[in-house]
C-alpha positions as CSV (number, residue, x, y, z in Angstrom):
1,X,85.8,134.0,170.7
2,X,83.8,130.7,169.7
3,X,81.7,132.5,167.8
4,X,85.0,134.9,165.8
5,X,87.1,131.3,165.2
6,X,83.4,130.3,163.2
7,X,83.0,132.8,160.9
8,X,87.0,132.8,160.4
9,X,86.7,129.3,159.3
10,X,83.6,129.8,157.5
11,X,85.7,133.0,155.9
12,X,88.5,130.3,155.2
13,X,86.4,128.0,153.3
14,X,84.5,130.1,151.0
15,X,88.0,131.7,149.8
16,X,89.1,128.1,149.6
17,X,86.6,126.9,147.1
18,X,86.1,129.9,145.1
19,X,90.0,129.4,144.7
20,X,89.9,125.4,144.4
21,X,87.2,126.1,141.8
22,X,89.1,128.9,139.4
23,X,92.2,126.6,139.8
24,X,89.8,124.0,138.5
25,X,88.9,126.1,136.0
26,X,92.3,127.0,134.4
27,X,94.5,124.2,135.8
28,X,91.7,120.6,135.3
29,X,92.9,120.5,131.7
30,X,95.6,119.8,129.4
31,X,95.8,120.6,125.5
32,X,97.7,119.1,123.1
33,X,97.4,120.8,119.3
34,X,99.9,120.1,116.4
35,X,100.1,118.9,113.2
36,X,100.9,114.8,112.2
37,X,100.1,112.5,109.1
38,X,99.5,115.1,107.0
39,X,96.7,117.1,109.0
40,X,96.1,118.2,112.6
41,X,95.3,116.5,116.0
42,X,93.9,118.4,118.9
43,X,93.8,116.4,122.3
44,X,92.2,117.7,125.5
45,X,93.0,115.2,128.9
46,X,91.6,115.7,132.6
47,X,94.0,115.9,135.1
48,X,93.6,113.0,137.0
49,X,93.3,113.8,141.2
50,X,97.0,113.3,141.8
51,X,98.0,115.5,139.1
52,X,95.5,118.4,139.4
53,X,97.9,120.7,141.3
54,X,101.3,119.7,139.1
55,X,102.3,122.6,137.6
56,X,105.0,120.3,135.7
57,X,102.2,118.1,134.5
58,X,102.1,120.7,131.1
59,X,100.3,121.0,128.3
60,X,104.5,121.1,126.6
61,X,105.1,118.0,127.7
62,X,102.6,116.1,126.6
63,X,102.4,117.3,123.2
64,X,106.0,116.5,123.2
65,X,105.6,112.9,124.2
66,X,102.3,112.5,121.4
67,X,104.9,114.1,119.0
68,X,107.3,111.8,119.7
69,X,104.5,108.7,119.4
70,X,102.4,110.0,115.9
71,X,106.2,110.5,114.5
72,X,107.1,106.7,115.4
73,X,104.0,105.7,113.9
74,X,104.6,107.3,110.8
75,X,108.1,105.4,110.3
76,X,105.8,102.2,110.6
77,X,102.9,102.9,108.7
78,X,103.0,106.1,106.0
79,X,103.5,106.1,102.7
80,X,104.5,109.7,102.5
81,X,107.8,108.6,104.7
82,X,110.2,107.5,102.4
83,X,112.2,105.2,105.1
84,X,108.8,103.9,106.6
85,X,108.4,100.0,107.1
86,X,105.4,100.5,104.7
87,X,107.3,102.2,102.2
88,X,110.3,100.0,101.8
89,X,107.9,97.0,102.1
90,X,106.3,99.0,98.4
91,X,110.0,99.0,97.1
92,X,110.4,95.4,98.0
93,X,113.3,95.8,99.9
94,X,115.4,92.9,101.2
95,X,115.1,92.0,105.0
96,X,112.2,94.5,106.0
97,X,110.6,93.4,109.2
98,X,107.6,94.8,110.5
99,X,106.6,95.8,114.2
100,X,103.4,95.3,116.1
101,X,102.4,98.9,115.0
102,X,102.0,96.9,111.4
103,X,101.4,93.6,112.6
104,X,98.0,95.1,113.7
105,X,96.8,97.0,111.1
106,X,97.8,94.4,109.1
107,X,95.5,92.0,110.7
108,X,92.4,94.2,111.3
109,X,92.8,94.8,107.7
110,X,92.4,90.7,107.1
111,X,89.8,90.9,109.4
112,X,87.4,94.0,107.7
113,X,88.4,92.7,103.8
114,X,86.6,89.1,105.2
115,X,83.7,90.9,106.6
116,X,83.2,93.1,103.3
117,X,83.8,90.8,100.8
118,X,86.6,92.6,100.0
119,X,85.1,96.2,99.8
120,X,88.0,97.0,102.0
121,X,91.7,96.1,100.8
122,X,95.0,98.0,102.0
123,X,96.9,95.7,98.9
124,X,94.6,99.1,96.4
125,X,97.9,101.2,96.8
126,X,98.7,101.0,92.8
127,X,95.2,101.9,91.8
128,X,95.1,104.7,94.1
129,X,98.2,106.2,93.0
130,X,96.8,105.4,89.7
131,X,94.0,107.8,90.2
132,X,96.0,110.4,91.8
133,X,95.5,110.2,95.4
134,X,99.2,108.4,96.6
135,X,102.3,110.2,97.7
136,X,102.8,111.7,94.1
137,X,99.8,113.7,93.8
138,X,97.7,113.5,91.1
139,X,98.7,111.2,87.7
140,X,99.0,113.1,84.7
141,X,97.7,110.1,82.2
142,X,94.4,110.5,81.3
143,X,93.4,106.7,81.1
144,X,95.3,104.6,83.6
145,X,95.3,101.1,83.1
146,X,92.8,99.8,85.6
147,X,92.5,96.3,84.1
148,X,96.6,95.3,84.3
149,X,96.6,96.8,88.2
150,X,93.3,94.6,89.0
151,X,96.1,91.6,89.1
152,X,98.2,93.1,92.1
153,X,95.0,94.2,94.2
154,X,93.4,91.6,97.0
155,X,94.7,90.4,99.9
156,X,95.0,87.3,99.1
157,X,98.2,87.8,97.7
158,X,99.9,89.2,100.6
159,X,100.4,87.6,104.1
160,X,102.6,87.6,107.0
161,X,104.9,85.1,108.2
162,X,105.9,86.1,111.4
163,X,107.5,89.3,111.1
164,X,107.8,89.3,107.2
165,X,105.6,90.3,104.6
166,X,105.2,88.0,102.1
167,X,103.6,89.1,98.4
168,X,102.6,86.8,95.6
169,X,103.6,89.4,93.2
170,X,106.5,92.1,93.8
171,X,104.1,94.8,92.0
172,X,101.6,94.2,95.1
173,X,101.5,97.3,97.4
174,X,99.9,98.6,100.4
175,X,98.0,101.2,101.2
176,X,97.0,101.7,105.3
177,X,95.6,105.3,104.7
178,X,92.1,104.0,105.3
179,X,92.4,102.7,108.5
180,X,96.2,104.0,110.1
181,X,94.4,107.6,111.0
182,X,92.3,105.7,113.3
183,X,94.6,103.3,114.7
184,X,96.6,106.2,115.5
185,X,94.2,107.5,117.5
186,X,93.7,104.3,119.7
187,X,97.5,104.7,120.0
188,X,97.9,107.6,121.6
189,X,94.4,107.1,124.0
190,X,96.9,103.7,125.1
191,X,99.6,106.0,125.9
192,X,97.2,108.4,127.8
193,X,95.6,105.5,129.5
194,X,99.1,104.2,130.3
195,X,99.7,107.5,132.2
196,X,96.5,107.2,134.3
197,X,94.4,109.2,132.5
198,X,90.8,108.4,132.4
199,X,88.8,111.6,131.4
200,X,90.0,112.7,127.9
201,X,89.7,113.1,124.0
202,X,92.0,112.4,120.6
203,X,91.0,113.5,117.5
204,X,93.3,113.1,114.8
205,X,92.2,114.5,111.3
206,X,88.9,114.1,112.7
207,X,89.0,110.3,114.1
208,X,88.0,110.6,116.9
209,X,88.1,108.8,120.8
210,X,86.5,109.7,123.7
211,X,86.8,108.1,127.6
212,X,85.2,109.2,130.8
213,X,83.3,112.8,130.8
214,X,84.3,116.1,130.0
215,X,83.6,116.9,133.9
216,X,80.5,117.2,136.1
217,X,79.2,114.0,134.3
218,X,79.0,115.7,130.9
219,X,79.9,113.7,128.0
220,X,82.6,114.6,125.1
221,X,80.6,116.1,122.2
222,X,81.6,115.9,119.2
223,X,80.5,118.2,115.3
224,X,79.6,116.1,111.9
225,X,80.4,118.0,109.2
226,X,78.0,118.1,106.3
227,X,79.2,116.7,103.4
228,X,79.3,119.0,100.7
229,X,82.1,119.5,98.6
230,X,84.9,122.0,99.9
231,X,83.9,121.9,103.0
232,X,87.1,121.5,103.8
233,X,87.0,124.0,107.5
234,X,86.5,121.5,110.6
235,X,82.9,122.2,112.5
236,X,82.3,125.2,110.0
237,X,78.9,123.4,108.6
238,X,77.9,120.7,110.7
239,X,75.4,117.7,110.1
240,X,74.8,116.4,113.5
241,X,76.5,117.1,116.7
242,X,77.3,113.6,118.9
243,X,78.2,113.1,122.6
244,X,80.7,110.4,123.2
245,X,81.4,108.5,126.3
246,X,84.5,105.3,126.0
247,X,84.0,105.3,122.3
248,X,85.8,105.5,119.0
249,X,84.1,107.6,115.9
250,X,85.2,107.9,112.1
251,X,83.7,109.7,109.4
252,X,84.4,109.0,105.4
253,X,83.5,111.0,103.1
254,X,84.1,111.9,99.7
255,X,83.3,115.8,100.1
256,X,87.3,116.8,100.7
257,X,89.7,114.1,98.8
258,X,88.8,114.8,95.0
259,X,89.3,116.6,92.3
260,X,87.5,117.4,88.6
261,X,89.0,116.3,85.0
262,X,87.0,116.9,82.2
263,X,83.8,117.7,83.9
264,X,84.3,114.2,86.4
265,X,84.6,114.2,89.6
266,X,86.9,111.5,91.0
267,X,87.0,110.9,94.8
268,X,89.9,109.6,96.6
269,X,87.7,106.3,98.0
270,X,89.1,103.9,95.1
271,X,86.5,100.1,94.6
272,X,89.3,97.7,95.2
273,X,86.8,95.3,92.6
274,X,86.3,98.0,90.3
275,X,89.2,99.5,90.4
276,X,87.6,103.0,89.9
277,X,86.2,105.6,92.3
278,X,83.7,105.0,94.0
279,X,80.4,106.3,92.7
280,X,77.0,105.7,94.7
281,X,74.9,107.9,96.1
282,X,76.3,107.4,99.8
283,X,77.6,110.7,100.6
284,X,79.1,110.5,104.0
285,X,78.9,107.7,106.7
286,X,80.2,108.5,110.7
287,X,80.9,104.9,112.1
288,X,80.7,104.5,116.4
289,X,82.6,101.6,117.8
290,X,84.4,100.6,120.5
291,X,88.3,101.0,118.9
292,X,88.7,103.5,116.3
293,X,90.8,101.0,114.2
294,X,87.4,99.5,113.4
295,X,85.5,102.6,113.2
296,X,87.7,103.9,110.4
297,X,87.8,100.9,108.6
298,X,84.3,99.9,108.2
299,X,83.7,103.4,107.7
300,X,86.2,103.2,104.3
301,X,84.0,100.0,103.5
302,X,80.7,101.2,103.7
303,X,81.7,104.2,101.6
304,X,82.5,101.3,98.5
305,X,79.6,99.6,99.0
306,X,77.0,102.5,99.2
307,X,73.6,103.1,100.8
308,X,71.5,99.4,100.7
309,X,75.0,97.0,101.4
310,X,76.7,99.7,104.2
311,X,73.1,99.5,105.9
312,X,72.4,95.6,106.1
313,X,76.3,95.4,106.8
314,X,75.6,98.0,109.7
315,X,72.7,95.8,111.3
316,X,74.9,92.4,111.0
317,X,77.4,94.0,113.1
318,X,76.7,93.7,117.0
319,X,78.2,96.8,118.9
320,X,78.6,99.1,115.8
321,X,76.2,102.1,115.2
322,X,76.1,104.3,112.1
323,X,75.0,107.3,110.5
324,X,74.6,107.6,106.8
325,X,74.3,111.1,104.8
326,X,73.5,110.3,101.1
327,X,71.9,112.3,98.1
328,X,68.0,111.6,97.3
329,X,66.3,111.9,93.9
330,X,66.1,115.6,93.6
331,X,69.6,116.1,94.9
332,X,68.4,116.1,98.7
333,X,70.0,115.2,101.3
334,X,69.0,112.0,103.3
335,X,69.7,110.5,106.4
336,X,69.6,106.8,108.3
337,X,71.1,105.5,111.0
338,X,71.1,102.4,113.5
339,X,68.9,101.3,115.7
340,X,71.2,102.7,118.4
341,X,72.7,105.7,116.8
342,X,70.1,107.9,118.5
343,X,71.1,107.9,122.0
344,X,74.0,109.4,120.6
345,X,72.5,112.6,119.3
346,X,72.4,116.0,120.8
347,X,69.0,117.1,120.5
348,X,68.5,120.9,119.1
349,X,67.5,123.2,121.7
């Protein structure tokens, strides 16, 4: 009898795991896909322990809830919403206040235009709807005049005053594009961290953050896409592939945002000193830092300064990593990155 009640438990607990184990299978994740800020997210969360066997703890419901989060972020900071803070902040409309949504991309943005000497500036709004890269596509004139929009640009002549924005000129606007996308996606891993989650990855029109493992210790990873022009498929042609454990990533690049007039090509990253596009031989750079805010932003810097400035601006900055693509003599393509990028890489098999 002893030894019958044995190989019945025995019996019990192999059908136990082999069903724990396909339940973990199908039921340890949730997935989140839809479409926000112009472009798409795709978010993939561990159940934590206490959820793993809530059926109600669906995939539907938490796409609903980042829905409802990307859409109130977009009524802070987008320039394509009409009624946004940002946008009737542009119109200079009477009695706007601003929310800590703004209040913090607003001072990151003070923060990154100090560190590089101005290669990065939200206040390039009319010089980038100039070119043809704002909300109303692409500007018919064929010589915009740079030199009379160099006076509204520099944020120097903007500031806040508590919850006001306050301009030195009523023609200065904002432009958040450069660094919103990643701010969104420290956003939404708040909201997921809010609701216990510790194993899980955003990526919002490729910004990308990562915490804990994907299971069984493995990290997130994570495709670099090459940056040639068109390449406008996600993880179609890939540069490098990255594994990511509680980190942020952003990549900039001019190989998607352009278009050609008259034989020249003008990208969409705009030299707030300049006032043109940017034109160097950096091609793309992917930025790893501990909030994507930052990675998205010094990213959007580096690409104004090019190769030699993003590099030495790289090293001076304790915590970040980087990985430039940029074209060589011949039309190559050449690589560098930081000291520490490498323990990012995933090695070819």
């Amino acid at each position: 009898m002893k030894k019958t009640a044995g190989f019945i438990i025995v019996m019990i607990l192999i059908f136990f795991f082999a069903w724990a184990r396909t339940e973990y299978v199908q039921n340890a994740f949730l997935a989140a896909d839809g479409f926000a800020q112009g472009t798409t997210y795709h978010i993939v969360v561990k159940k934590t322990p206490l959820k793993f066997f809530l059926k109600k703890d669906s995939s539907g419901n938490l796409k609903t809830q980042i829905d409802s989060i990307l859409d109130h972020f977009d009524q802070s900071l987008s320039t394509y919403q009409r009624e946004s803070i940002i946008s009737r902040i542009n119109r200079n409309e009477p009695g706007v206040t601003v929310d800590t949504l703004f209040k913090r991309v607003f001072h990151v943005s003070e923060e990154i235009y100090r560190e590089s000497d101005g290669a990065f500036d939200i206040t390039v709004a009319p010089l980038v709807s100039a070119w043809g890269f704002g909300p109303g596509g692409p500007d018919e004139q064929n010589n915009p005049n740079i030199d009379s929009l160099l006076r509204f640009v520099g944020m120097d002549k903007v500031h806040l005053e508590g919850a006001s924005v306050i301009k030195e000129d009523t023609s200065v606007r904002l432009d958040v594009n450069a660094i919103a996308q990643g701010y969104s996606v420290d956003v939404v891993s708040g909201f997921l961290d809010d609701a216990g989650y510790r194993n899980y990855l955003v990526e919002i029109g490729g910004e990308i953050r990562a915490r804990g493992t994907k299971g069984w210790n493995n990290p997130w990873k994570v495709g670099v896409d090459k940056p040639t022009d068109n390449n406008f498929i996600p993880g179609q042609n890939l540069q490098a592939i990255l594994k990511l454990k509680d980190k942020a990533l952003a990549t900039s690049g001019n190989y998607r945002k352009f278009y050609i007039k008259n034989g020249v090509k003008y990208a969409h990253t705009i030299n707030p000193k300049t006032g043109y596009p940017a034109r160097n031989r950096l091609l793309s750079i992917t930025v790893i830092a501990d909030e994507c805010i930052y990675a998205d932003g010094y990213a959007t810097a580096c690409m104004v300064m090019g190769v030699e400035k993003s590099r030495e601006f790289i090293k001076s900055k304790p915590g970040l990593e980087a990985y430039l693509v940029y074209s060589g003599d011949n039309g190559s393509y050449l690589t560098w990155e930081s000291d520490g990028f490498s323990r990012y890489m995933v090695e070819e098999e």
